[in-house]
Z-matrix of the N, CA and C atoms (Angstrom, degrees):
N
C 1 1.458
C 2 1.528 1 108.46
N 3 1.528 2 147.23 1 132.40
C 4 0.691 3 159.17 2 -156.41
C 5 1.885 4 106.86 3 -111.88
N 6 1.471 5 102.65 4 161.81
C 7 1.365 6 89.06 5 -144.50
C 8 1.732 7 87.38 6 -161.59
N 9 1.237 8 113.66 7 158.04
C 10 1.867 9 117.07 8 179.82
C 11 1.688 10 86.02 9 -72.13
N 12 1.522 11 83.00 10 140.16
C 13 1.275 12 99.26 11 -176.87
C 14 1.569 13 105.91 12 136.80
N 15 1.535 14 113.54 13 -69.02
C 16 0.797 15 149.80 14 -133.75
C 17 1.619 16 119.78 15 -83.25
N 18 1.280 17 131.58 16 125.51
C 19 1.813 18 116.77 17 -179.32
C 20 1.252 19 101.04 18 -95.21
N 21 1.517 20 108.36 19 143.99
C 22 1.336 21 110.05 20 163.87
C 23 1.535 22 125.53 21 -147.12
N 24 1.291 23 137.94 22 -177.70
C 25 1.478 24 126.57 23 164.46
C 26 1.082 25 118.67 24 -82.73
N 27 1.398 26 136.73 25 153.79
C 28 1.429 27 128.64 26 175.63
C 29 1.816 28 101.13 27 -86.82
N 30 1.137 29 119.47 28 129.09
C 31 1.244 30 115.78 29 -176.42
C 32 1.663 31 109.89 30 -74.52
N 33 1.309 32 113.13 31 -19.69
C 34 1.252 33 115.83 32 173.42
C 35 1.655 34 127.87 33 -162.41
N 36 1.022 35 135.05 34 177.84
C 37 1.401 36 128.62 35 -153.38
C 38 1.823 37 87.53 36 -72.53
N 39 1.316 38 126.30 37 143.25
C 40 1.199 39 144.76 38 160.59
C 41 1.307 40 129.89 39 -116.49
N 42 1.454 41 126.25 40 125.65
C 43 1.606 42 119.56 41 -176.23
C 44 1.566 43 89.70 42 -77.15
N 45 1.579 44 101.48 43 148.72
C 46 1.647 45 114.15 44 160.67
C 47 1.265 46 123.83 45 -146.27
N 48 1.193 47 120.80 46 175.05
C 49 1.382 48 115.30 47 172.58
C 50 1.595 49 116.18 48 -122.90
N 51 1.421 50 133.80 49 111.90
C 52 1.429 51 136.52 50 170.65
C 53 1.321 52 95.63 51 -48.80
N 54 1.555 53 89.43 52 146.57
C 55 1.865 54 113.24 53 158.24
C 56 1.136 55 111.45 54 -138.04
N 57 1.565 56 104.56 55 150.55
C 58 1.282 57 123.09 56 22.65
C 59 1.672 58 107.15 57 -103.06
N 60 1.082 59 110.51 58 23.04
C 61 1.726 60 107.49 59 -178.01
C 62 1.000 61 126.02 60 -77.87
N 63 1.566 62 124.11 61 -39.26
C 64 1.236 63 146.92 62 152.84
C 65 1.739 64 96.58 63 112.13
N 66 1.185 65 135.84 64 20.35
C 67 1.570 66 132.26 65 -172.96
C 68 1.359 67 86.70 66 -58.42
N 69 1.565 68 129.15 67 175.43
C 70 1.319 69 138.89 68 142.86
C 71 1.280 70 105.99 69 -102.75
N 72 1.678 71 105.52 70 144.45
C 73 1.330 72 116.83 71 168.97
C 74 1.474 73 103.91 72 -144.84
N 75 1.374 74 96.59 73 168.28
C 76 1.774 75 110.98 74 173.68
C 77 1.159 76 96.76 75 -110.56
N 78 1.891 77 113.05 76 147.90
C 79 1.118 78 133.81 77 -167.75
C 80 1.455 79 84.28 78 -123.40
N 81 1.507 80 115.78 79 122.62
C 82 1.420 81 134.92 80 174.55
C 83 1.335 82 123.56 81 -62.56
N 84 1.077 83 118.02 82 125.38
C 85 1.851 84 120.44 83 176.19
C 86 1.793 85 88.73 84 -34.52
N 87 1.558 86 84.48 85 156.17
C 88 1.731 87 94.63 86 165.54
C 89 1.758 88 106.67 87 71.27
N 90 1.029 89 112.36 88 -13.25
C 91 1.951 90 109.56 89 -173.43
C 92 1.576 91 97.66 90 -68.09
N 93 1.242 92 111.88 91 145.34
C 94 1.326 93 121.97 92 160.71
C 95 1.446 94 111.75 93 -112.13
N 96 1.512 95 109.07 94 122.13
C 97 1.117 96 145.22 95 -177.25
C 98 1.292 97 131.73 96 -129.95
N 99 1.497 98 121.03 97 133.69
C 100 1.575 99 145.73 98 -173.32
C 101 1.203 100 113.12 99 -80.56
N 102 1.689 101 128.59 100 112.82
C 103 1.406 102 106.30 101 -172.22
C 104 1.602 103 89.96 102 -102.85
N 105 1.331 104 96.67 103 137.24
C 106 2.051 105 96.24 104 -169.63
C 107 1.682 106 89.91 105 -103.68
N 108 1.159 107 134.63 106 -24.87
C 109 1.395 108 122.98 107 178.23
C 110 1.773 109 110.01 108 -153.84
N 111 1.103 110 110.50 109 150.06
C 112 1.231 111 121.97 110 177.01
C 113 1.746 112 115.63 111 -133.67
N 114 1.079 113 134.49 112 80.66
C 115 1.203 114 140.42 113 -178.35
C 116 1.606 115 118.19 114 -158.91
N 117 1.391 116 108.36 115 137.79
C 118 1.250 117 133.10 116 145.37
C 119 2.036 118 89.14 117 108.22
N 120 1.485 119 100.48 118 23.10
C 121 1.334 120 106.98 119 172.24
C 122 1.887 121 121.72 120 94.74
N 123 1.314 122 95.19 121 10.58
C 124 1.723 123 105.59 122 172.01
C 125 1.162 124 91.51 123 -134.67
N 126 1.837 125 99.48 124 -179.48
C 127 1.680 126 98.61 125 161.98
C 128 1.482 127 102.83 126 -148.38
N 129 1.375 128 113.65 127 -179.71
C 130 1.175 129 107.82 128 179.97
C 131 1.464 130 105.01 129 -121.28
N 132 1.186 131 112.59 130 151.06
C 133 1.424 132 107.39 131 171.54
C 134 1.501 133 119.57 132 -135.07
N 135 1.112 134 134.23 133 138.81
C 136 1.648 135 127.69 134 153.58
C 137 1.291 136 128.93 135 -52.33
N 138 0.949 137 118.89 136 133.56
C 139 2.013 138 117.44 137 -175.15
C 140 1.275 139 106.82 138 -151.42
N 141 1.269 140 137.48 139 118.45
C 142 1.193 141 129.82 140 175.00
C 143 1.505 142 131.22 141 79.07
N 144 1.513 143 110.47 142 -12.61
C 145 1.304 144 122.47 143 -173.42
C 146 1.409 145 109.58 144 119.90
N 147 1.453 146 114.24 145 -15.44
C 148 1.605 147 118.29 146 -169.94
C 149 1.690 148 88.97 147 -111.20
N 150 1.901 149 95.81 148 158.49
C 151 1.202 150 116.79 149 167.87
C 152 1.485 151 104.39 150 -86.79
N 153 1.470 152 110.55 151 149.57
C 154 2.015 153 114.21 152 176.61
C 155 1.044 154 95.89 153 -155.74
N 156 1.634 155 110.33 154 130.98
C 157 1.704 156 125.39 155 158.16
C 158 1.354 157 116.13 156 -79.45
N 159 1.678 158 116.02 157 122.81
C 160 1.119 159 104.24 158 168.77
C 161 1.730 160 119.21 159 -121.02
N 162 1.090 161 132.83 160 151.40
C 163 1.492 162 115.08 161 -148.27
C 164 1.586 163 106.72 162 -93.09
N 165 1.417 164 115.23 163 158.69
C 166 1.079 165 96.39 164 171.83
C 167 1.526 166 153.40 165 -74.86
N 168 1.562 167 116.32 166 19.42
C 169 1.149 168 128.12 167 170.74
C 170 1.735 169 114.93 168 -91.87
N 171 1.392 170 100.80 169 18.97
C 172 1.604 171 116.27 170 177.66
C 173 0.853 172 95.84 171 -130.10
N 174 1.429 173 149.05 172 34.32
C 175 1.278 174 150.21 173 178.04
C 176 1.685 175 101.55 174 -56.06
N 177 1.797 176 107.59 175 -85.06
C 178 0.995 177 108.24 176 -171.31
C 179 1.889 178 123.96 177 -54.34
N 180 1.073 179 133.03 178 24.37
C 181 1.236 180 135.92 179 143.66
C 182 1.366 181 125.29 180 -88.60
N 183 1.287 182 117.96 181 3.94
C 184 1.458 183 128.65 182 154.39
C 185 1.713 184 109.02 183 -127.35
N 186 1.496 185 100.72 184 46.56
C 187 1.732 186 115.30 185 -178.64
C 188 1.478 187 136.04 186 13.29
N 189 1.185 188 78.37 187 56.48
C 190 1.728 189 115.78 188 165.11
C 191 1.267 190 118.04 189 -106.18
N 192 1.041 191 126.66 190 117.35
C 193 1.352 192 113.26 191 167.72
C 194 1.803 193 127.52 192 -58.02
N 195 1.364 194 107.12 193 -164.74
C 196 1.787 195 97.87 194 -170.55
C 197 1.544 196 95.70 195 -56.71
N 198 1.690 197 101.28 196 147.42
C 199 1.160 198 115.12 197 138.12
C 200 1.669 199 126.84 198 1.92
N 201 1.250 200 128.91 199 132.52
C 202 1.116 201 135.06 200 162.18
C 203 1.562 202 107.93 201 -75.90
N 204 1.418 203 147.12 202 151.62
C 205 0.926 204 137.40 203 136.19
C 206 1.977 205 129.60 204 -35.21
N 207 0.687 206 107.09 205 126.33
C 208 1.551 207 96.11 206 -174.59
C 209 1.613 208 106.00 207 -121.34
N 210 1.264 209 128.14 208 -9.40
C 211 1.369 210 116.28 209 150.93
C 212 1.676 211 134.65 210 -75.83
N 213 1.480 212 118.62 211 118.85
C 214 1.109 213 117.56 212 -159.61
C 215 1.456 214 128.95 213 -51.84
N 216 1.360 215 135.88 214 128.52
C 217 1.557 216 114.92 215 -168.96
C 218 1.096 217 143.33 216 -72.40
N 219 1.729 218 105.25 217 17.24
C 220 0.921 219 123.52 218 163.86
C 221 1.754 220 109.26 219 -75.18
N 222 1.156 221 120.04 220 -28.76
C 223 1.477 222 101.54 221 -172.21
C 224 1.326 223 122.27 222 -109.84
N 225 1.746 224 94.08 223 15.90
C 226 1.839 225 106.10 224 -173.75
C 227 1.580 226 121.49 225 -92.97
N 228 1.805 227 132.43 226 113.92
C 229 1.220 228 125.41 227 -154.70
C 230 1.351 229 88.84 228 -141.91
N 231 1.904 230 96.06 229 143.79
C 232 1.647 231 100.11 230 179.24
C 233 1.767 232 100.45 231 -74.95
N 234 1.822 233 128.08 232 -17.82
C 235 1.533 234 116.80 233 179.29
C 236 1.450 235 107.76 234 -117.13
N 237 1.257 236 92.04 235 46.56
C 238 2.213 237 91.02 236 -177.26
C 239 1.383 238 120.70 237 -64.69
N 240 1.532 239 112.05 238 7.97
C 241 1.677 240 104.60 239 165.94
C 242 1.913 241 98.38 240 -115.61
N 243 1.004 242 127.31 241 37.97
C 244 1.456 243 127.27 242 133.05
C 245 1.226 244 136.67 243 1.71
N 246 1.790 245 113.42 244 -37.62
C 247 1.484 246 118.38 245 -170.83
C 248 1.721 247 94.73 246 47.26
N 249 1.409 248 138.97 247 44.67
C 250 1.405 249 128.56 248 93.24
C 251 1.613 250 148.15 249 -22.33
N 252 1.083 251 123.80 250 175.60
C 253 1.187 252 125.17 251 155.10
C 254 1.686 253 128.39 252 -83.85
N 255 0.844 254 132.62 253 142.43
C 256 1.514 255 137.59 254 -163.97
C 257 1.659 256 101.06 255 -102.11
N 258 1.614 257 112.44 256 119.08
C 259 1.470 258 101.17 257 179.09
C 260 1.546 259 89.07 258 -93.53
N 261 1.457 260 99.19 259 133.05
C 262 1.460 261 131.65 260 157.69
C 263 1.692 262 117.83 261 -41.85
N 264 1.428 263 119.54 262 -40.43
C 265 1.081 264 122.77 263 166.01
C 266 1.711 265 134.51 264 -59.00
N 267 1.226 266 90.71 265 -34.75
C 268 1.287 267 112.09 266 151.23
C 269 1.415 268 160.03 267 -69.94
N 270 1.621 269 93.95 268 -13.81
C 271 1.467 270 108.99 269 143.38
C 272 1.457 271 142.97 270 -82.57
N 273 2.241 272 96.23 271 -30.12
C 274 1.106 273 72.85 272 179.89
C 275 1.772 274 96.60 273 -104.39
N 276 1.229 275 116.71 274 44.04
C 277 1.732 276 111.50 275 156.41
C 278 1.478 277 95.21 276 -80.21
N 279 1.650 278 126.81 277 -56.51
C 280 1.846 279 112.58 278 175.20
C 281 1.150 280 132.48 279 -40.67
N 282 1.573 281 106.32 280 -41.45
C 283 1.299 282 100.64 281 171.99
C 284 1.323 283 128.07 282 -57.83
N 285 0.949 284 107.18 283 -46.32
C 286 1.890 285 126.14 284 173.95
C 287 1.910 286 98.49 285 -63.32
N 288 1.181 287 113.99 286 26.52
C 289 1.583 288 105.62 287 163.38
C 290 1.879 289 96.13 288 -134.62
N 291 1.172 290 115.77 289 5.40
C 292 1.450 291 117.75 290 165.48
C 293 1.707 292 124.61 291 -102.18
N 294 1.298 293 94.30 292 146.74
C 295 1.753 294 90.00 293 -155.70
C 296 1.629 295 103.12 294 -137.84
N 297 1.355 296 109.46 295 135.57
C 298 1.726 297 110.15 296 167.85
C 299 1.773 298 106.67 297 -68.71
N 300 0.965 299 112.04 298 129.40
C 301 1.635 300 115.42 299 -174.94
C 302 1.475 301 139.01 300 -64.52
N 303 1.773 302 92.77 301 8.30
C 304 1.836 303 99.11 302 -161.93
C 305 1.565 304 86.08 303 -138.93
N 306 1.705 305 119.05 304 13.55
C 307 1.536 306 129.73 305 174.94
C 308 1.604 307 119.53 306 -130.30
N 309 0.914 308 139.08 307 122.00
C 310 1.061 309 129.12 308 -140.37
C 311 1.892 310 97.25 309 -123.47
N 312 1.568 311 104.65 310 51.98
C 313 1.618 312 114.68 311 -165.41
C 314 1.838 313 101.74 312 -160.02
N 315 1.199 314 124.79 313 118.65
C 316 1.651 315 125.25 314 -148.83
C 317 1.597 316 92.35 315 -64.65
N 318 1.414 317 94.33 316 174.95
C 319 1.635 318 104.32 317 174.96
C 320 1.822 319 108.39 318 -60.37
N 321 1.374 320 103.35 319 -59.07
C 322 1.808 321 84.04 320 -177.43
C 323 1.717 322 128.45 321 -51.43
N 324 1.340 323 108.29 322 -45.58
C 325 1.272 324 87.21 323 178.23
C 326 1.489 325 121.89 324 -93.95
N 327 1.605 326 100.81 325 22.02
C 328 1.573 327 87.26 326 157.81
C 329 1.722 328 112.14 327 -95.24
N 330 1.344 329 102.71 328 -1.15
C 331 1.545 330 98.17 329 172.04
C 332 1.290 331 109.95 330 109.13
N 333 1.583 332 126.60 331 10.15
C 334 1.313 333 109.95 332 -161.33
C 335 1.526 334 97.88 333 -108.04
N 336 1.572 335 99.31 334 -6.25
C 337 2.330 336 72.04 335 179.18
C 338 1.828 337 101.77 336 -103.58
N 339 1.244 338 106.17 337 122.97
C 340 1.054 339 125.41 338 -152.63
C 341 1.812 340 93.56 339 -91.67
N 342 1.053 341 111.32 340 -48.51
C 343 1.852 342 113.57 341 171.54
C 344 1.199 343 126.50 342 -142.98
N 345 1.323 344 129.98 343 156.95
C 346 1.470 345 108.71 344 -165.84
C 347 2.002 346 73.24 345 -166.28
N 348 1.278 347 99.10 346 130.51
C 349 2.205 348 108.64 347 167.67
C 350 1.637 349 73.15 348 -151.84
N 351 1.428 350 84.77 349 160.27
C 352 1.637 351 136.21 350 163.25
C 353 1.761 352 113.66 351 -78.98
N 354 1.089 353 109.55 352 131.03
C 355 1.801 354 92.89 353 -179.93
C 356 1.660 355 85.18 354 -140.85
N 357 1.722 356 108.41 355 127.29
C 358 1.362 357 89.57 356 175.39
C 359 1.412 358 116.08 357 -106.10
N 360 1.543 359 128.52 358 174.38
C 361 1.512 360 125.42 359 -142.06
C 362 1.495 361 91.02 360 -99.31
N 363 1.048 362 110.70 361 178.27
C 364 1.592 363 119.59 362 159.04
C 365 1.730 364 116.28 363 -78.36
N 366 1.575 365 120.97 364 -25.93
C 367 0.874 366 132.30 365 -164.85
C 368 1.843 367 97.31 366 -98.83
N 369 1.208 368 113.95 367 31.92
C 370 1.340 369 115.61 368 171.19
C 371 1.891 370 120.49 369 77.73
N 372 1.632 371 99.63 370 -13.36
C 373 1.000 372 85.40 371 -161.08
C 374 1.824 373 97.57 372 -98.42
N 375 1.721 374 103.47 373 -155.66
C 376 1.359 375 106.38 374 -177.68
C 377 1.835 376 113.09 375 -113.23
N 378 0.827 377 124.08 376 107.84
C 379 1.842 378 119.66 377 169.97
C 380 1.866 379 116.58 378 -78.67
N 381 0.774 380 95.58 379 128.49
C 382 1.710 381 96.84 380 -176.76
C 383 2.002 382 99.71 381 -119.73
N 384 1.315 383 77.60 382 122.22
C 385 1.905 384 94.02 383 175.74
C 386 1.170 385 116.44 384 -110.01
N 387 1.479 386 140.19 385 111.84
C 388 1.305 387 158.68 386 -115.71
C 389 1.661 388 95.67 387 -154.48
N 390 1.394 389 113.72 388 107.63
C 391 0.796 390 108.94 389 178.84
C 392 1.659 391 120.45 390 -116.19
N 393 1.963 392 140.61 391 131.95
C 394 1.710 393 94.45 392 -145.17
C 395 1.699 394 72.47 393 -174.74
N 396 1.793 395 103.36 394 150.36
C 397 1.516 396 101.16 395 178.04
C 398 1.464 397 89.11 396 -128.16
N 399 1.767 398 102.51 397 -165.98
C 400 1.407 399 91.22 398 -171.61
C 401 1.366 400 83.22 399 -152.17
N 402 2.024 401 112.41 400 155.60
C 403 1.591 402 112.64 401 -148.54
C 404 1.592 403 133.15 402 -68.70
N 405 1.955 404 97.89 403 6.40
C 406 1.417 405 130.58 404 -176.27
C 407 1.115 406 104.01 405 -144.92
N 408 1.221 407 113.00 406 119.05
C 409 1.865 408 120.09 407 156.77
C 410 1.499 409 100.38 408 -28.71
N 411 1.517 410 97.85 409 -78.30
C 412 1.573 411 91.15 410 -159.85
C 413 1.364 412 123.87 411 -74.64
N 414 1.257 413 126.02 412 28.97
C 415 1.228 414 145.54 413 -171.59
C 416 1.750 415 97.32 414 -39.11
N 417 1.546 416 164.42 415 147.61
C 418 1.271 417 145.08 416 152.55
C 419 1.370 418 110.20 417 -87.37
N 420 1.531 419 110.36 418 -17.37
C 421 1.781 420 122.79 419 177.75
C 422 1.441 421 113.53 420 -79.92
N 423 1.226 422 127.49 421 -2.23
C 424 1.362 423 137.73 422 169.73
C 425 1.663 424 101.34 423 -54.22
N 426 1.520 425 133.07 424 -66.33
C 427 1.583 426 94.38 425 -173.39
C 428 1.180 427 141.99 426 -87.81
N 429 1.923 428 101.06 427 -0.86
C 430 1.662 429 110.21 428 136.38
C 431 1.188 430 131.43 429 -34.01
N 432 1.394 431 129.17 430 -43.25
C 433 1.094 432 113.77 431 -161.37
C 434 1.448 433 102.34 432 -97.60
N 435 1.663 434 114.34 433 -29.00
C 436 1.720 435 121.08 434 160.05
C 437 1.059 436 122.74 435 -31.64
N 438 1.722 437 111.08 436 -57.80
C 439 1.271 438 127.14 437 173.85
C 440 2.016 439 123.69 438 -49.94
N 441 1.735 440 103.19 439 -35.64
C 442 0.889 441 130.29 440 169.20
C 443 1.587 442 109.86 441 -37.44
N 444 1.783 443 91.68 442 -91.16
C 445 1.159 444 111.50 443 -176.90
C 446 1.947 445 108.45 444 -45.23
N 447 0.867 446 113.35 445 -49.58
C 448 1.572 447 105.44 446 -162.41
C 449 1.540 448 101.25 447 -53.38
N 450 1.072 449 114.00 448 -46.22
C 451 2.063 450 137.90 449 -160.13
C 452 1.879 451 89.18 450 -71.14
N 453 1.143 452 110.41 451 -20.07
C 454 1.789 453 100.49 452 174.65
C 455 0.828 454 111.57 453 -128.15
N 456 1.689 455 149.43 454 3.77
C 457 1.504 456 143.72 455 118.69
C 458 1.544 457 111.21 456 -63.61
N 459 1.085 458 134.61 457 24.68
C 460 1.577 459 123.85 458 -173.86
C 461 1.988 460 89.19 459 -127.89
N 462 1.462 461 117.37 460 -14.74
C 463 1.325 462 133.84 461 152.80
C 464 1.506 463 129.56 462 -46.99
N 465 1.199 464 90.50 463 -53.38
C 466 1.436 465 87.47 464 175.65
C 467 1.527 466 129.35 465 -95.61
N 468 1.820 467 105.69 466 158.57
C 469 0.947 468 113.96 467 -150.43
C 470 1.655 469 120.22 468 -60.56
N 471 1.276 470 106.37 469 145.43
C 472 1.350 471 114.11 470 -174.45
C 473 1.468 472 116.53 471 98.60
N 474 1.455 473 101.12 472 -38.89
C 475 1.998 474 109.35 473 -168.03
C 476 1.182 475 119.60 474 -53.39
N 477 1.637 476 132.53 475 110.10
C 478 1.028 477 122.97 476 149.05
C 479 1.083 478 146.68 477 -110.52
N 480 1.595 479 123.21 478 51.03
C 481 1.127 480 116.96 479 -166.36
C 482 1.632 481 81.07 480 153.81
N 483 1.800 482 101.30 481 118.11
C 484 1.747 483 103.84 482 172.18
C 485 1.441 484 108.82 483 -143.83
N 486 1.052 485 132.81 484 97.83
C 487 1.890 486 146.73 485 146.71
C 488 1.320 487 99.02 486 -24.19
N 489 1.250 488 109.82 487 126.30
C 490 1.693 489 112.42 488 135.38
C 491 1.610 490 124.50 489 -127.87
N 492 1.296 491 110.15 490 142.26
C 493 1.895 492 100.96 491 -146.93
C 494 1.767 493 70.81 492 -125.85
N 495 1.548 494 112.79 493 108.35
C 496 1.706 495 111.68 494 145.20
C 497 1.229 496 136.11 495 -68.63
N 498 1.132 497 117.28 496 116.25
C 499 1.746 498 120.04 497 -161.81
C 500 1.667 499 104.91 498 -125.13
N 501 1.148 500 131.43 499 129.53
C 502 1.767 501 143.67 500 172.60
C 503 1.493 502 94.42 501 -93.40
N 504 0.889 503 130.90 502 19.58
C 505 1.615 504 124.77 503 174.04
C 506 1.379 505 108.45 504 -137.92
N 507 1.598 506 121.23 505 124.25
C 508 1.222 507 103.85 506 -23.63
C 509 1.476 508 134.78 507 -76.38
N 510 1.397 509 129.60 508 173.23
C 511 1.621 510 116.26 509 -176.96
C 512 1.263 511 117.63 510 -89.73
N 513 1.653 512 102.11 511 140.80
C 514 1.225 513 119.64 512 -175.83
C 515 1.884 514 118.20 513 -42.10
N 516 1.375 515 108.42 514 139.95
C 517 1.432 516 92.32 515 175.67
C 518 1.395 517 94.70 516 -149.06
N 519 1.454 518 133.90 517 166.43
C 520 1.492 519 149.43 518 164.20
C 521 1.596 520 97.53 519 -33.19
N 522 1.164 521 122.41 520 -56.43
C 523 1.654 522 127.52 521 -153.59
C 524 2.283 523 89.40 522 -57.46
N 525 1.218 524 101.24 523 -45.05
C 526 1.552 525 91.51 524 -174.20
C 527 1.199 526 123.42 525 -56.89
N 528 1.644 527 122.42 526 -17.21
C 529 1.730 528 133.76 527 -173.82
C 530 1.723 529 95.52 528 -49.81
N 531 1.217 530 122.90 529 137.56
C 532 1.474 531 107.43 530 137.97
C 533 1.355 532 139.73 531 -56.54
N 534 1.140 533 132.46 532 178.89
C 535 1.800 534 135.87 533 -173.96
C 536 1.457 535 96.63 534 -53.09
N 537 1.453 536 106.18 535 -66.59
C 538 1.302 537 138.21 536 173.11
C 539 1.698 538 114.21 537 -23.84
N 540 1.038 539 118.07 538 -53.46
C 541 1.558 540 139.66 539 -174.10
C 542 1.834 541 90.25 540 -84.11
N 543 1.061 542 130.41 541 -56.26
C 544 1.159 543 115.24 542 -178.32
C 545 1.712 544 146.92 543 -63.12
N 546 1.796 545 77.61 544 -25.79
C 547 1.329 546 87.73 545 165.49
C 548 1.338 547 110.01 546 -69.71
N 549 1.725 548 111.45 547 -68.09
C 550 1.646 549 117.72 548 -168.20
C 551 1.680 550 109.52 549 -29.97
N 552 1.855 551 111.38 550 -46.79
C 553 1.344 552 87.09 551 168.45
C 554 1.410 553 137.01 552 -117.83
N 555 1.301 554 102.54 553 50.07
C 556 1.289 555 118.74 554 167.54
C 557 1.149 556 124.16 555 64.93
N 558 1.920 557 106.97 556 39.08
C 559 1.686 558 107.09 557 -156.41
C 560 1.412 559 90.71 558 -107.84
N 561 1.885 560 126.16 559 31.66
C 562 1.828 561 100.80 560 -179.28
C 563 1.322 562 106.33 561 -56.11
């Protein structure tokens, strides 16, 4: 089983996305490639000299089998639109399974989701407003990771309906990492 760290061949052509630009490209059968991280359900790999996200439903072209689940099982239900209540804790455990791709430390404790409430609908259900920047304006992986976040708060139970509003105000800085985030990267 292959693992960050690790070089390997692509067993077959793979869509990806370069970073931090976000172009898409295909990674050619036969490429040998560096997977530098694998978490929060993509991975990243080196190819060519460039960094590329590739998602995890392309797993096994870097011979892995499927995808792991990466939403916690605490928040996984065969009737999660219920028109229940939405535990709050439980979003931001998802969030903390979403990751910028060239950092190897989730979006919350690197500081980037800045607000996140529950608003519930008239139509019974629940809306979740996510509010979150990312550690470069011009980041091009920014609505990857939007896309991210929404697709694993739209998971949990109860959610129907989740916003995410990108905001540079205020701008991201080191001081927002948690302890936690600082250690892993060695920013005392």
């Amino acid at each position: 089983m292959n693992s960050a760290g690790d070089t390997i061949t692509t067993t077959r052509d793979v869509d990806a996305v370069l970073i931090p630009l976000g172009t898409p490209v295909t990674i050619p059968e036969g490429a040998m490639v560096l997977i530098t991280q694998e978490l929060g359900g993509s991975y990243t790999v080196s190819v060519s000299g460039n960094l590329a996200r590739v998602e995890g439903k392309d797993a096994d072209a870097l011979g892995f089998g499927m995808a792991e689940e990466t939403v916690p099982e605490e928040v996984q239900a065969d009737d999660k639109h219920s028109g229940g209540p939405v535990d709050e804790q439980a979003i931001w455990d998802v969030l903390r399974t979403c990751y910028d791709p060239e950092i190897p430390v989730n979006i919350v404790d690197l500081g980037l989701v800045y607000d996140c409430h529950v608003v519930d609908t008239d139509e019974g259900g629940n809306h979740i407003d996510i509010t979150m920047t990312l550690t470069a304006p011009g980041c091009g992986m920014g609505p990857f990771i939007v896309d991210d976040v929404r697709a694993k708060v739209l998971s949990v139970e109860n959610v129907t309906d989740v916003e995410v509003e990108l905001v540079f105000d205020p701008t991201w800085d080191r001081s927002m990492m948690s302890d936690e985030a600082r250690l892993q990267l060695g920013m005392f």
